[in-house]
C-alpha positions as CSV (number, residue, x, y, z in Angstrom):
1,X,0.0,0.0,0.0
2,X,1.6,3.6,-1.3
3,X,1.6,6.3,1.0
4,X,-1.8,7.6,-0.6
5,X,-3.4,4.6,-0.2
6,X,-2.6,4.6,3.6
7,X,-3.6,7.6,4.4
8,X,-6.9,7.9,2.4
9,X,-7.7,4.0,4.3
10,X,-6.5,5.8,7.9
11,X,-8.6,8.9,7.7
12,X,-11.8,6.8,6.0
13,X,-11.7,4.8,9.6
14,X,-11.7,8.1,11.7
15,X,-15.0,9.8,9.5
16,X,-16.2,6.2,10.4
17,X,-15.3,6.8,14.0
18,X,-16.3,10.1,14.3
19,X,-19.8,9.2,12.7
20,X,-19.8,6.2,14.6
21,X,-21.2,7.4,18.1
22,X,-25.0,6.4,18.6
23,X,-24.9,8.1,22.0
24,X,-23.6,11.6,20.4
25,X,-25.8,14.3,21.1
26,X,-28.0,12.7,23.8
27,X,-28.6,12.4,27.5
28,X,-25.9,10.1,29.2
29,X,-27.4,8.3,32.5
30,X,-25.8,9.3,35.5
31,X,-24.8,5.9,37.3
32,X,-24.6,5.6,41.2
33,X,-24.2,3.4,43.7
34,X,-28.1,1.2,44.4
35,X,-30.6,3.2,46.1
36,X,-31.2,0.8,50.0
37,X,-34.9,0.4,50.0
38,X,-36.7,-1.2,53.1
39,X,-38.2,-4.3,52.4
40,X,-41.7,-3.2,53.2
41,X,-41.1,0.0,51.0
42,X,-39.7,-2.7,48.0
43,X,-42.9,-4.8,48.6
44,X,-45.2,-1.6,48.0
45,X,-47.3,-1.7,44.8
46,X,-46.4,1.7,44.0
47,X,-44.7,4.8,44.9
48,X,-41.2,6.2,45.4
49,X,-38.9,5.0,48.5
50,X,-40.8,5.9,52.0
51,X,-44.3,6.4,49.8
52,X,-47.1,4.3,51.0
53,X,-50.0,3.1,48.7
54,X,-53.4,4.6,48.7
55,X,-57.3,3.9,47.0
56,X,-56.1,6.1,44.6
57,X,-53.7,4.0,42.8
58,X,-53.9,2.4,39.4
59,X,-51.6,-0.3,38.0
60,X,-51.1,0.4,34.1
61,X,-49.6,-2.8,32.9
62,X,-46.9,-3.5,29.5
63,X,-45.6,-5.6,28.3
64,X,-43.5,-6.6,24.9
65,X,-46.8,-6.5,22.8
66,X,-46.9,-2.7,21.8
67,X,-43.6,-1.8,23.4
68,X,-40.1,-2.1,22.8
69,X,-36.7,-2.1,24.7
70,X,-34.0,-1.9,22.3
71,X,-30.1,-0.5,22.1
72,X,-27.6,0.3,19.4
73,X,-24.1,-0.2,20.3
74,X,-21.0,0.5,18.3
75,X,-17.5,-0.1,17.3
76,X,-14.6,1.8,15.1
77,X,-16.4,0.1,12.1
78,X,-20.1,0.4,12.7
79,X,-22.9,0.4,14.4
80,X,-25.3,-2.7,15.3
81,X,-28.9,-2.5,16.9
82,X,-30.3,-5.0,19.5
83,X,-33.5,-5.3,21.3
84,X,-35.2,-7.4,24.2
85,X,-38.3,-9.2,22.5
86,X,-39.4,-10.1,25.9
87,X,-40.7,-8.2,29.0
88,X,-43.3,-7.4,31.5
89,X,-44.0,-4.6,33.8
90,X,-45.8,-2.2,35.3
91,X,-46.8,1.6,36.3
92,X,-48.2,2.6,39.1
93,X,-50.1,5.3,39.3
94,X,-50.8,7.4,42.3
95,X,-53.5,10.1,42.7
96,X,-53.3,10.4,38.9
97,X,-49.4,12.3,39.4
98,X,-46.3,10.5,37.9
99,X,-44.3,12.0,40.3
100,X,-45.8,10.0,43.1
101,X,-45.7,6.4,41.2
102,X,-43.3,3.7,40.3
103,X,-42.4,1.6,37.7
104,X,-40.8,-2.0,37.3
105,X,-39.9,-3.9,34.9
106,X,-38.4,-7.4,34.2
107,X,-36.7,-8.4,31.3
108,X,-35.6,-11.7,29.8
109,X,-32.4,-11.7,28.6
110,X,-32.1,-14.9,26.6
111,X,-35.1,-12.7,24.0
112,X,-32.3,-10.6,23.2
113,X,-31.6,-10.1,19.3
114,X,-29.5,-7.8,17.1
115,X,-29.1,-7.4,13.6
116,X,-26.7,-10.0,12.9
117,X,-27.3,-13.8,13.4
118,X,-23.7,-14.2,14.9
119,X,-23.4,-10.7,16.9
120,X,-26.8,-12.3,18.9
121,X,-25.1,-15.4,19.9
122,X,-22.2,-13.3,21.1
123,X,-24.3,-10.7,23.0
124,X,-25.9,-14.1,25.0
125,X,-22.2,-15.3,25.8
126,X,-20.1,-14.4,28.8
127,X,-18.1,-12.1,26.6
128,X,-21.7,-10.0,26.9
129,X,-24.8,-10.5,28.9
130,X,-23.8,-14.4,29.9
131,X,-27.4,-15.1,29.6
132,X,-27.4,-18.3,31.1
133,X,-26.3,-17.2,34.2
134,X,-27.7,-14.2,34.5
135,X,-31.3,-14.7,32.7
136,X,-33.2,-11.5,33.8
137,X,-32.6,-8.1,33.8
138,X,-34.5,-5.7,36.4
139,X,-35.3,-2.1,36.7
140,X,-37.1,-0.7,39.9
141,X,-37.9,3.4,40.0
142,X,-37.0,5.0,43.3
143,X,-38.3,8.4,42.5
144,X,-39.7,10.9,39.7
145,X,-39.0,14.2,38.9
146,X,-40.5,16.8,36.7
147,X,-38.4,18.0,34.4
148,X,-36.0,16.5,32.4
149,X,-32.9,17.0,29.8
150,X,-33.7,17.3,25.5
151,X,-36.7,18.6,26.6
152,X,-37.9,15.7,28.7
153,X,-41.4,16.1,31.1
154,X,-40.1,13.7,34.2
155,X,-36.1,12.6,35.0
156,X,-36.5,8.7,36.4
157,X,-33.8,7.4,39.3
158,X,-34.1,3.6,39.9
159,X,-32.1,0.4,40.3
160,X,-30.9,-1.4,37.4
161,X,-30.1,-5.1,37.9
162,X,-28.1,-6.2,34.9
163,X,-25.8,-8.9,34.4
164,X,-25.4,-9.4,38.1
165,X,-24.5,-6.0,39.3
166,X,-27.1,-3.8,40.8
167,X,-26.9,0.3,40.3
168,X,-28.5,3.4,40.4
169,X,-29.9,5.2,37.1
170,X,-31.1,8.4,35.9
171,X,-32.5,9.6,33.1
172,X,-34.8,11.7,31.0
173,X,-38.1,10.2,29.9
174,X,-41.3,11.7,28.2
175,X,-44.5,10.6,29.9
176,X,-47.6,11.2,29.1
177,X,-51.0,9.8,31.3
178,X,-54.0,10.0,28.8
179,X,-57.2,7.8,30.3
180,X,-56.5,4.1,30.3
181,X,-53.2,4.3,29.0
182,X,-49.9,5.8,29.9
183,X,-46.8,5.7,27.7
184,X,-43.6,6.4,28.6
185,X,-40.3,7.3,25.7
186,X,-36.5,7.6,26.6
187,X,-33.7,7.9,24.6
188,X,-30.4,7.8,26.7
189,X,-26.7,6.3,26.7
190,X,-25.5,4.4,29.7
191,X,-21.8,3.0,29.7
192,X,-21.2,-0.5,29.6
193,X,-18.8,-1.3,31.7
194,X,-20.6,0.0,35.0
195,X,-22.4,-3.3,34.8
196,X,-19.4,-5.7,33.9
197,X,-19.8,-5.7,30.2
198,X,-16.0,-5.2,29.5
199,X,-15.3,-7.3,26.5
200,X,-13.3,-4.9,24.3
201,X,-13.9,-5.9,20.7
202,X,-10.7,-6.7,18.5
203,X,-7.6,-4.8,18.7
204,X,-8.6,-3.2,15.3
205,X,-11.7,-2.6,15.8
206,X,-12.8,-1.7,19.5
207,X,-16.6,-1.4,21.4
208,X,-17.5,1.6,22.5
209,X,-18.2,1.6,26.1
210,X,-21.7,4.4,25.7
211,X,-24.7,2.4,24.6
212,X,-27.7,3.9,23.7
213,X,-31.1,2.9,25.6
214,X,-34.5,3.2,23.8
215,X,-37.6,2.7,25.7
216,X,-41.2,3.2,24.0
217,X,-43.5,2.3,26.9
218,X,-47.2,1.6,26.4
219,X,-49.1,0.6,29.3
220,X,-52.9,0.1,29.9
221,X,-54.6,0.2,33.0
222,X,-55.0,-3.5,34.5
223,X,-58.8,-4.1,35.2
């Protein structure tokens, strides 16, 4: 390869890398240490740490029918999207305000797909998620604010269980409560490696350690 060659091959890898970041431009969630939550307060059907449940609450169940949990990682040479095809969960709903409710979720990590056959299979291994040992994945809210970054109505804290280790997350999320139905959008990046995904990718071609989250929640109210 002629000195040309090289350096046309050398700066056509950084445009790819500089193209290349699906988290560019949006909210990153902070990560903390797990939020301790009393057992009684964990137990509750709804509310935020110390709230206690009332007449006035409404569980506004999801699931994967209508809703969708997906992610797009990357690497120097591209970009790959993945989803969950499997999950349940719920919102509770107190007095009508978000900012007195909850919301769980469970997800089954072996539903996991991407956009490439092989990629999937290495996502489930331990290089990745290690799906066999760890088969769910678990998020519960300890508290909602109003208000959020990108324009967001509400900024979500809550405990993320994935692949064995336990942390605190924020993030922005648009929520809107209309009758029977709430529905619930985010858009954020998260970094890997807080939760023990640290496989690096080839020494030619690395993983980026921002993923980006997408959440498009639709809930109806349980009867």
């Amino acid at each position: 390869m002629n000195h040309s060659a090289a350096l046309f091959a050398l700066l056509a890898v950084s445009v790819a890398a500089c193209n290349n970041d699906p988290s560019k431009g949006k909210p990153i969630a902070t990560v903390s240490e797990p939020v301790q939550v009393a057992a009684s307060a964990a137990a509750a059907p709804s509310g935020p740490v110390g709230s206690t449940a009332t007449a006035s609450t409404a569980r506004y169940a999801f699931s994967n029918d209508g809703s969708k949990v997906s992610f797009v990682g990357a690497k120097i040479t591209g970009k790959h999207n993945g989803s969950f095809g499997a999950f349940t969960g719920n919102i509770n709903l107190v007095g009508g305000d978000p900012l007195k409710s909850s919301v769980t979720v469970e997800i089954d990590s072996a539903s996991l797909t991407s956009d490439a056959e092989k990629l999937t299979g290495h996502l489930k291994s331990p290089d990745f998620f290690d799906v066999a040992k760890f088969p769910k994945a678990r998020f519960t809210s300890t508290s909602i604010a109003a208000g959020g970054d990108k324009g967001a109505t509400h900024t979500v804290t809550g405990n993320l269980e994935l692949h064995g280790v336990t942390k605190s997350v924020t993030f922005p999320a648009s929520v809107k409560v209309s009758g029977d139905a709430i529905d619930l959008d985010a858009e954020f990046g998260i970094n890997r490696k807080d939760f023990g995904l640290v496989y690096p990718g080839k020494p030619d071609d690395l993983i980026k350690d921002e993923v980006l989250i997408k959440l498009e929640i639709h809930s109806k109210k349980a009867i």
